[in-house]
C-alpha positions, -999 to +999 in steps of 0.1 A: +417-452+191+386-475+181+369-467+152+334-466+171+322-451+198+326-467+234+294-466+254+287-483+292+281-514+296+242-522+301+220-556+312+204-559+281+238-558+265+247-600+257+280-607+236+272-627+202+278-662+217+252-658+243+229-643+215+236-675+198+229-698+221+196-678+237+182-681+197+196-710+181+211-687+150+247-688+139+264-656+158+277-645+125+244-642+110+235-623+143+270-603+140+258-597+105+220-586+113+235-561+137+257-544+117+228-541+089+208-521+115+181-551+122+197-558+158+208-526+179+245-532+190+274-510+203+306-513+215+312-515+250+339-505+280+341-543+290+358-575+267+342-585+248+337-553+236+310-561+206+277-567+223+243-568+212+209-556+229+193-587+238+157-580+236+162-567+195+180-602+191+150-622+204+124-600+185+143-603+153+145-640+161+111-640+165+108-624+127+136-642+116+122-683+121+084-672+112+096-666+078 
């Protein structure tokens, strides 16, 4: 049984390495910003099943290089 909840898969749902490559930022600091709260996330039905919302990954992007 996984320790989080499995939700559907949506669009806006982009695994770390495609978050990575759409913002130039490590996908561990990504993995890590998302499991802190700053980048919603969930755990999908499909492999792989960590996936983060790609619109919060660009907007904290955004944040994240004009500091």
């Amino acid at each position: 049984m996984a320790s989080e909840p499995v939700h559907p898969h949506t669009p806006d749902a982009i695994t770390l390495r495609q978050a990575e490559t759409l913002t130039g930022i490590n996908y561990k600091t990504i993995h890590d910003a998302a499991r802190k709260g700053h980048i919603y996330w969930n755990r999908y039905d499909v492999p792989p099943t960590f996936s983060v919302s790609r619109r919060d990954t660009i907007k904290w992007a955004a944040t994240r290089k004009a500091a």
